[in-house]
C-alpha positions in Angstrom: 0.0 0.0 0.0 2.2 2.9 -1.2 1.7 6.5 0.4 3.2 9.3 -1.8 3.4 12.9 -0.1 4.3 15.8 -2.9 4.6 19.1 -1.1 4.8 22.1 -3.4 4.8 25.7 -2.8 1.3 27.6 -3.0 1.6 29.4 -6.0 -1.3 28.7 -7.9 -1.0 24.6 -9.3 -4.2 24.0 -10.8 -6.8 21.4 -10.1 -5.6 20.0 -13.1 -1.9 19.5 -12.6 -2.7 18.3 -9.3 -4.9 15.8 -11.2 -2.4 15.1 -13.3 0.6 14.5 -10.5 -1.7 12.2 -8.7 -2.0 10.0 -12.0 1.9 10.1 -12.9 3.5 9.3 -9.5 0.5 6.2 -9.2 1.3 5.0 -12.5 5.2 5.6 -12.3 4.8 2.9 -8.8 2.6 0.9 -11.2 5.0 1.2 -13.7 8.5 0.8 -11.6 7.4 -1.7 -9.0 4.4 -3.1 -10.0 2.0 -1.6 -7.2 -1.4 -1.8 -7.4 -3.0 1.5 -8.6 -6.5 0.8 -6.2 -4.0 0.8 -2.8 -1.9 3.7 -3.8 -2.7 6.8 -1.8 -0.8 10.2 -3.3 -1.5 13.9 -1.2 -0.6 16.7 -2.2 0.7 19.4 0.2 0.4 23.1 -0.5 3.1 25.2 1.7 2.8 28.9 2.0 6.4 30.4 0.9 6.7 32.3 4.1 6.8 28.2 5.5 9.6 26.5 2.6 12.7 27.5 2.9 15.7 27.2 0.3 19.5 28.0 1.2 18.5 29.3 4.8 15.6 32.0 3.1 12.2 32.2 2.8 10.9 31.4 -0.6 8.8 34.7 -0.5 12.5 36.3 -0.2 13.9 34.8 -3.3 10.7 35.2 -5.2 10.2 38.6 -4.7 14.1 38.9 -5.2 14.1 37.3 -8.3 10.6 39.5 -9.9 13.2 42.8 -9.3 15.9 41.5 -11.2 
């Protein structure tokens, strides 16, 4: 019974792409160990960027860092 956790920053995924990560990482166990796709559980995590951090800085830091440049 496989558990996949994705966390990704809240910056707008649509339901879509969420749609469409929870049906590639299922078939990708499918594919690579043979799981069964009825017992594989996938979430998906939203984080604020103010919560992830990357090199010791907020993500909210480096974004709004990076839209000046």
């Amino acid at each position: 019974m496989p558990y996949v956790n994705i966390k990704i920053t809240r910056e707008g995924a649509t339901t879509e792409q969420k749609a469409r990560l929870i049906e590639g990482a299922t078939q990708l166990l499918v594919d690579v160990l043979g799981k069964n796709p009825q017992t594989t559980f996938v979430v998906i995590e939203e984080v604020d960027t103010d919560n992830w951090g990357i090199a010791g800085e907020p993500v909210t830091a480096i974004r709004a860092r990076a839209r000046k440049s």
